[in-house]
N, C-alpha and C positions, 0 to 999 in steps of 0.2 A: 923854212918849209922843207918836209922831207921830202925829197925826188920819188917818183915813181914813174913805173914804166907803163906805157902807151895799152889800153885797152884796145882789145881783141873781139871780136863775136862773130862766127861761121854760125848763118842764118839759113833756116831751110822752112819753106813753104807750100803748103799746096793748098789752093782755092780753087771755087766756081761759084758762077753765078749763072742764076737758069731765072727763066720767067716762064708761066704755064697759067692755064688758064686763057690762051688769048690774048697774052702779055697783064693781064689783071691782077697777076699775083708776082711776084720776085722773091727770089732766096740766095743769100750772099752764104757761103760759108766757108770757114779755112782752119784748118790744123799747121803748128806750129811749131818749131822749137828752134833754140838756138842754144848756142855753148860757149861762155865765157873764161877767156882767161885774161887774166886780170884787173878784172873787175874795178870799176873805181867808184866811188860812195865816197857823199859830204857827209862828215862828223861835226857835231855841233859838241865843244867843250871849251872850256874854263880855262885859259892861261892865264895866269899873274892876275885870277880879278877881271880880267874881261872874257866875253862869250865871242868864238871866234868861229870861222870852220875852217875843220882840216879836208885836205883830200887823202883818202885813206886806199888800199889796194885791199878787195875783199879777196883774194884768187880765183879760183874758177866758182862758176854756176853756170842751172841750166834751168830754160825758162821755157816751158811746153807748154801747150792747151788746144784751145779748139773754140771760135769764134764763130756764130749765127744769129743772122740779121732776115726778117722775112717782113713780109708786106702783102698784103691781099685787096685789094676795090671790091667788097661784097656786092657795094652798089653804086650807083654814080654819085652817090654824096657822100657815101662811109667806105672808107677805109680803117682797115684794122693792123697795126703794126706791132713787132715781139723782137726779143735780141735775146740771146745768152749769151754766155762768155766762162769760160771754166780755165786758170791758170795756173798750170804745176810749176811754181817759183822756187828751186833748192838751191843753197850754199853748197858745191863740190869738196870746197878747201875755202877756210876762213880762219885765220888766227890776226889776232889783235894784240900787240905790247900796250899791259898794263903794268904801274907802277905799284908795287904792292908796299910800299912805305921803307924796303930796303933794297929790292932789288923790281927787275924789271922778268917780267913771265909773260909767254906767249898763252894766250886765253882760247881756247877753241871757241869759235862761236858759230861754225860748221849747221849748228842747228838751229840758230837764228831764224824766226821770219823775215822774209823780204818787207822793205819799207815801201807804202805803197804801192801796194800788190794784193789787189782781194784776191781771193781762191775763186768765188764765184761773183758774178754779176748778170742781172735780169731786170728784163722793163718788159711792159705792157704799154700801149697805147693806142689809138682811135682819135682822125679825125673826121669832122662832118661839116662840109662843106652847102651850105644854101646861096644858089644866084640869085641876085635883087636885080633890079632893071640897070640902078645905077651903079652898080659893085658886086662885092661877096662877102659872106658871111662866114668865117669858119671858125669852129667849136673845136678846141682839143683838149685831151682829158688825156694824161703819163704816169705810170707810176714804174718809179726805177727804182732799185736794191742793189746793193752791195754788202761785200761780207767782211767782217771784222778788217781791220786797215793797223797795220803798226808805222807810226810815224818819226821813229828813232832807227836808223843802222844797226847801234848796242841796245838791241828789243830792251827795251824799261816800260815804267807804265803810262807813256807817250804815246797811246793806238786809242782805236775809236773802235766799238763795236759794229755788228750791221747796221744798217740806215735803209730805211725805205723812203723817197721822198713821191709825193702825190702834187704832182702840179694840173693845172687848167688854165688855158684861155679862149679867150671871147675876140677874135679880132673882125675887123671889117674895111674892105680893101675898095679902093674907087675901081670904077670899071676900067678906065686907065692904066691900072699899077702905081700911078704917082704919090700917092699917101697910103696912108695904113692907120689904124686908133684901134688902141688894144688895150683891152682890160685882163691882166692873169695874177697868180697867185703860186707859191707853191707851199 
């Protein structure tokens, strides 16, 4: 195994969260960045015939954005909830030793995507809540998005495009809390 040296990241943040409305609504929000130096990343390759990982030093990056989460009670049984998520994920310094079949070259790969790192992500969701004498009833209905995803270090054609997924359930809870029976789907 090759040695590498100990990962770095000077983190800075700043968030709030407020409630308005009476406390009926809430809003989480935060911007972000941090700056890596030495980055370290699993490499998934081929020695002698078997698939191994390596740990590899990507060198510096820096990883920004801006995070929003909100929630509303329109009414006593509906709530309505929303997120974004926006990530500026860049390689500062990344060079890779590849074997080019007689010697060995360092590869910029400086402009690489990040592996799992959307650039954006968004959800929608609402639930609705009905009290029975003997429990509750609550309806939720989600749809979440994400954007193009590369799932290799050395970007090849291992990524997934955007995804949307639409989930729902149907659950029904005793008056107690003690059980729960849920029908959902996504």
């Amino acid at each position: 195994a090759t040695p590498f040296q100990p990962e770095q990241l000077t983190d800075v943040e700043l968030g709030i969260k407020a409630q308005f409305l009476d406390g009926r609504g809430a809003v989480n929000a935060d911007v972000f960045t941090g700056n890596y130096d030495n980055m370290q990343r699993l490499l998934a390759v081929i020695a002698n015939g078997t698939p191994v990982t390596e740990v590899i030093t990507a060198g510096r990056a820096r990883v920004s954005g801006v995070e929003l989460e909100s929630e509303v009670k329109v009414t006593d049984p509906l709530s309505l909830q929303a997120t974004f998520g926006y990530t500026d994920a860049r390689y500062l310094q990344f060079t890779q030793p590849q074997y080019n079949g007689s010697t060995t070259v360092n590869v910029d790969l400086s402009h690489n995507q990040f592996y799992m790192t959307p650039k954006f992500t968004a959800s929608l969701a609402s639930t609705y809540e009905i009290p029975l004498g003997d429990g509750q009833l609550r309806l939720h209905g989600e749809y979440t998005w994400r954007d193009s995803v590369q799932f290799n270090v050395i970007n090849d054609s291992n990524y997934s495009g955007p995804v949307g997924l639409l989930s729902a359930r149907l659950a029904y809870t005793s008056s107690d809390d003690h059980w729960e029976a849920a029908l959902f789907g996504t």
